[in-house]
N, C-alpha and C positions, 0 to 999 in steps of 0.2 A: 538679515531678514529671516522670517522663520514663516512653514509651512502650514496653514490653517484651513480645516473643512469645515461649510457649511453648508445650512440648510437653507432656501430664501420662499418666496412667492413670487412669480412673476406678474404681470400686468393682468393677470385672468386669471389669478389666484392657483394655478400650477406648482407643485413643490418644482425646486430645482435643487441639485446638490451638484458641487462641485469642490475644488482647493484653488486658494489662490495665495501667494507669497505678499507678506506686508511686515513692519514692524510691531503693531499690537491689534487686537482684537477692535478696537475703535477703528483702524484704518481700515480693516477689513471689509467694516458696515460700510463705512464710506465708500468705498469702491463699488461694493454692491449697492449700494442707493443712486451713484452715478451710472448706474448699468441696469435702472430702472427694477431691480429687482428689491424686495424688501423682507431681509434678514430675520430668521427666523432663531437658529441656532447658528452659532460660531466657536469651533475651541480649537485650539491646538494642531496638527497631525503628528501627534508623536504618539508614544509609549502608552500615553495616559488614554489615547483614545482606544488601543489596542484590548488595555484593561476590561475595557465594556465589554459587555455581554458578546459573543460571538457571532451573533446574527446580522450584528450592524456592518452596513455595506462596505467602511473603510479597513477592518477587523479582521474580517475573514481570512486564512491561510491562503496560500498560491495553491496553485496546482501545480504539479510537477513541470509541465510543460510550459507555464508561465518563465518560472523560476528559473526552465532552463534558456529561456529567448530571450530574459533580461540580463542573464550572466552572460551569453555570446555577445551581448548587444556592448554591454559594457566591455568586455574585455576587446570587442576591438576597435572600441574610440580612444580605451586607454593605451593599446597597444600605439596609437596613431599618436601619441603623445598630446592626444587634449586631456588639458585639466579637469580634477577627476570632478569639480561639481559643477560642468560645463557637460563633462560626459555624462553624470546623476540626470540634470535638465535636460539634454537631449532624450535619454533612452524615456523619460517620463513623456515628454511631450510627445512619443509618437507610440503610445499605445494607449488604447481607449478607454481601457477599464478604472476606475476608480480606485478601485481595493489597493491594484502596482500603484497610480501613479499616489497616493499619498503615502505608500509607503517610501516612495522614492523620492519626492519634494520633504518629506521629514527627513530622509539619511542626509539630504541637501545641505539641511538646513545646519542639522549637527556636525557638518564637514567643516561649510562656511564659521564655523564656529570656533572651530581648529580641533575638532575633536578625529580622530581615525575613525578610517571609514570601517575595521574592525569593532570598534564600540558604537558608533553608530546603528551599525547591524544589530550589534546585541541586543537591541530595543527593543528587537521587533523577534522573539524568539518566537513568535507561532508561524513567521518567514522563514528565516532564517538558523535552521540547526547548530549543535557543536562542531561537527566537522566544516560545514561552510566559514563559520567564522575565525575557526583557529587555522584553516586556510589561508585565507584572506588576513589576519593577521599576520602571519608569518608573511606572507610575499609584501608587507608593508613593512619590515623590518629586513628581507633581505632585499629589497629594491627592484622586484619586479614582478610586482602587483598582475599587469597585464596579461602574463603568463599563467600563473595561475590561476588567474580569472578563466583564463581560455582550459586550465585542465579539470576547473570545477565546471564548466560549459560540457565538455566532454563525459566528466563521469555523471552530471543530471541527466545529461540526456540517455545514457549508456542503460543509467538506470531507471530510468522512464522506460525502453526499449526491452531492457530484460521483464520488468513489471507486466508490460503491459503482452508480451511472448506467453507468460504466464497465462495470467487473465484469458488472452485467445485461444490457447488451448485447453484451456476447462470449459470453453462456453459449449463448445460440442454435445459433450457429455452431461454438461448439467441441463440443456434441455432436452436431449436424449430420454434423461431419468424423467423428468419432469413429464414430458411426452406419453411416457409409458405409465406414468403411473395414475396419468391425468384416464389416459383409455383405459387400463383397468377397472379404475373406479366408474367409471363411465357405465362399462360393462357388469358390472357386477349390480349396479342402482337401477339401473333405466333396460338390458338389455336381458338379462339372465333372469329378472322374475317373469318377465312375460313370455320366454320359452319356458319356461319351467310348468306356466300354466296348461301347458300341453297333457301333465303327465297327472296332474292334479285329480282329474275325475275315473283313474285307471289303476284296480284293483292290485297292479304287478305291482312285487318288492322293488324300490327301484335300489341300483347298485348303491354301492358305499359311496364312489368320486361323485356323485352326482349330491347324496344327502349332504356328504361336507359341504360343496359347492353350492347348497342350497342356503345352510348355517353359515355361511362367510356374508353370503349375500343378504340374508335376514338383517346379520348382526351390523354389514355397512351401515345398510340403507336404514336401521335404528338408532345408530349409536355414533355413525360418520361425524356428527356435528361435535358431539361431544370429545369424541378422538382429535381432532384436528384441532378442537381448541387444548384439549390438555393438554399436545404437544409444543404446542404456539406458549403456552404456560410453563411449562419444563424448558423450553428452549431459553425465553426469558428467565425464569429461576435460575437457569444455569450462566445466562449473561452476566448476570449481578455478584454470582456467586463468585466467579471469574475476579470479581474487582478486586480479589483480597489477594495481594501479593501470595502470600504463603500458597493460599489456592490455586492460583495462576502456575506459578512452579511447581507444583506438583501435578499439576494437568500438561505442562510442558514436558517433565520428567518421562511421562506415561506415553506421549506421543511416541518417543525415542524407543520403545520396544515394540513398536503396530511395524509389519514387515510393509517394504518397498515404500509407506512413508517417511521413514525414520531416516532411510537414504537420499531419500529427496529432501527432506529436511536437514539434513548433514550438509547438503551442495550447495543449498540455496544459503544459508548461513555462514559456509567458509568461503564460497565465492567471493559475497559480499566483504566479508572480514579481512581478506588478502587484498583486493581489489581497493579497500578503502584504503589498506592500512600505506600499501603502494606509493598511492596518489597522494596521501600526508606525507611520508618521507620527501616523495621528488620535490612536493610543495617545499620545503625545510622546515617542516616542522619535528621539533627533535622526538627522538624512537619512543620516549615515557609518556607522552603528551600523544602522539599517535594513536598510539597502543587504548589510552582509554577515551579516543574519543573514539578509533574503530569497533570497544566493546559496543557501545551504545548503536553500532548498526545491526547488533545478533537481532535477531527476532524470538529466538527460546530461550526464554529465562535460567536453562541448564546451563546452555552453553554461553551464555552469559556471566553464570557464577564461575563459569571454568576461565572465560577470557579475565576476568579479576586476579585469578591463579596466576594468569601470563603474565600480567603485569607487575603483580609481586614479583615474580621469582626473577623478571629484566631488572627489578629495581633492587634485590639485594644483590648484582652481578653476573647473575647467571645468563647465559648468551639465550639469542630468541627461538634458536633451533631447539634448545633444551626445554625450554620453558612450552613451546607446543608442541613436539613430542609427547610432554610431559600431560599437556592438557586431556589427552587421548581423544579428541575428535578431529582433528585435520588428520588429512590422508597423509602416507608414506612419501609419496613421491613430491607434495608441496615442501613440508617437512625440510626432505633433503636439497629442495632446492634455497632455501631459507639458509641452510648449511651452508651451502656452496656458496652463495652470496655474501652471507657476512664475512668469508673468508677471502673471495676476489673483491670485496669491496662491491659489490653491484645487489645489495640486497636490495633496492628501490626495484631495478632490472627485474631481479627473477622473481621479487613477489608480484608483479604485472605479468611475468610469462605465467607465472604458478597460477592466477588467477584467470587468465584466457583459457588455460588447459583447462580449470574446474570449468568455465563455461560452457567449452565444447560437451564434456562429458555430463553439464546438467540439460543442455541442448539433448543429447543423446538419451539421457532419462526422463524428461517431460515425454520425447516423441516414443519411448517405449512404454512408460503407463498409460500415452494415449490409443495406442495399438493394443494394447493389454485390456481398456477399459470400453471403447466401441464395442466388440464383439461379443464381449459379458452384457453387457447391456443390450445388447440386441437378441442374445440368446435366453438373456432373464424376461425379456417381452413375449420372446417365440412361445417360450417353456407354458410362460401362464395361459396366453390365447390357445395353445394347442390343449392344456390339461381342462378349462373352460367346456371347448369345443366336444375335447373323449366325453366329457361330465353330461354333452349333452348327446353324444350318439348313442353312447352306450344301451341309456333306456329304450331309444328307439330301437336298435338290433333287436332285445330285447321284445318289445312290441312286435316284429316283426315275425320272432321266431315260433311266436304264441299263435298269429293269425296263420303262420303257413300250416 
């Protein structure tokens, strides 16, 4: 039986969508005509529907957090030794969403089929990544599936949790900035011309901080609209621009020399690269095979060309300590511990401890750029409301000094 979504009407002309399992699209209607409802659309839930446009309900990617509550869900029915298209039909029937469950009645269907639940997946790549499925192939080949079900459960959520550490701490700052700039402009359109008209009918020179401050404020309150769009327009030009590989790495390239991001972007990149690479070996997926599904986790297209380098230089013999070393962006101390492992045998081992140490230590650099980045911004808000404020005492001392 195979897995099909449709569209129907119900008795008060209501769309309804749902999936339900039959042998052809004819039984489908049927079912739904016995269930008073009256069939609109019916096709497939596999591949083909994935194909369509991306907006359609069954289509749509997982969220990280989906992705990672259906791989704990499976991996411990399979662990429990139910049959894995018993455990497919459980994890589907108890979650609500549409999008999982037909992707989850089509890998169903493709099982019952006799096909592995490795190429099953593959169907659905806007699901399911390279490293999920060569996973999951691998423990289908060494006989325990369940396990690594449970170590891809671990590393989705690991990294949902690192993702989303991130994300919380930049929200601080970015409406900090946003805050400040929102009141400046505020100040500068609506609050500074109408002190300013104080000084307006008054023969005095008035000082320089004041005239600037008077020409920023002119030129917001003239020209704001036009700024804000040509920015909005350069941002955009530069999104598009962005799409051309060549462009892309070279704007990647450029990050790599901007101070204190380049290091953050170093941690956040070889974390991820050790930590994947880790969790593929313990999986048994063998080290060449690893190795280029962990390139595809970099995020910089630099160090991305460089992770290509690793993989060459493992595949004409050269060992993995040499070969990253060699890269020159992993740090010293992963490096040697990469050493140490291929030599005790425990390389899976220390590239998971190498890869906790980098987390501590990018733990340790988020919380120092956000210590670093609070009180810059708090002191770039002070600086302008106080330099505002002199812009408008000044004239008055001034005034003052004339009438005493």
């Amino acid at each position: 039986m195979a897995a099909f979504s449709y569209v129907a009407l119900d008795t008060e002309g209501r769309k309804v969508k749902g999936l339900l399992e039959a042998d052809s699209e004819r039984q489908v209607r049927g079912l739904l005509r016995l269930k008073d409802l009256k069939p609109v659309e019916v096709h497939p839930a596999s591949r083909k529907t994935e194909s369509k446009s991306q907006w359609l309900t069954f289509s749509r990617p997982w969220s990280v957090s989906e992705l990672a509550l259906v791989t704990r869900q499976l991996a411990t029915l399979v662990q429990s030794n139910l049959p894995l298209a018993e455990a497919l039909q459980a994890v589907a029937e108890q979650t609500n969403k549409p999008a999982v469950k037909s992707v989850l009645m089509s890998i169903r269907s493709r099982v019952n089929e006799g096909h592995s639940l490795a190429h099953a997946m593959s169907e659905h790549p806007a699901v399911f990544n390279d490293l999920y499925i060569g996973m999951v192939r691998a423990g289908e080949h060494a006989g325990f599936l369940g396990v690594v079900l449970d170590r891809l459960a671990d590393y989705t959520e690991k990294t949902q949790q690192s993702t989303q550490q991130i994300k919380t701490a930049l929200i601080y700052p970015i409406i900090l900035l946003i805050v400040s700039l929102s009141v400046i402009i505020a100040l500068m359109i609506f609050v500074v011309p109408e002190l300013i008209r104080i000084f307006e009918n008054t023969d005095s020179e008035l000082p320089l901080l004041t005239v600037l401050l008077i020409a920023t404020s002119n030129f917001i309150s003239d020209y704001g609209v036009i700024i804000l769009l040509s920015l909005v327009a350069v941002l955009l030009l530069f999104r598009f621009w962005l799409r051309k590989p060549a462009n892309r790495l070279w704007w990647h390239r450029q990050l790599l020399h901007v101070p204190l991001l380049s290091g953050f972007i170093n941690k956040v990149n070889t974390t991820r690269f050790s930590s994947t690479l880790g969790t593929l070996l313990q999986s048994g997926v063998p080290l060449l095979e690893a190795l280029t599904i962990a390139r595809t986790v970099l995020t910089n297209l630099e160090y991305r060309e460089r992770a290509q380098l690793i993989v060459d230089a493992v595949r004409e013999g050269k060992s993995l300590r040499y070969a990253l070393d060699s890269s020159g962006f992993f740090p010293p101390m992963l490096v040697h511990m990469v050493g140490s492992g291929e030599k005790s045998g425990e390389l899976e081992n220390m590239l998971q401890r190498g890869a906790e140490s980098q987390e501590r230590e990018l733990d340790t650099a988020i919380a120092g750029m956000m210590s670093v980045m609070e009180p810059i911004m708090v002191l770039f808000l002070g600086g302008f409301v106080m330099t505002i404020v002199m812009a408008i005492l000044l004239p008055i001392f001034g005034m003052n000094k004339l009438f005493s």
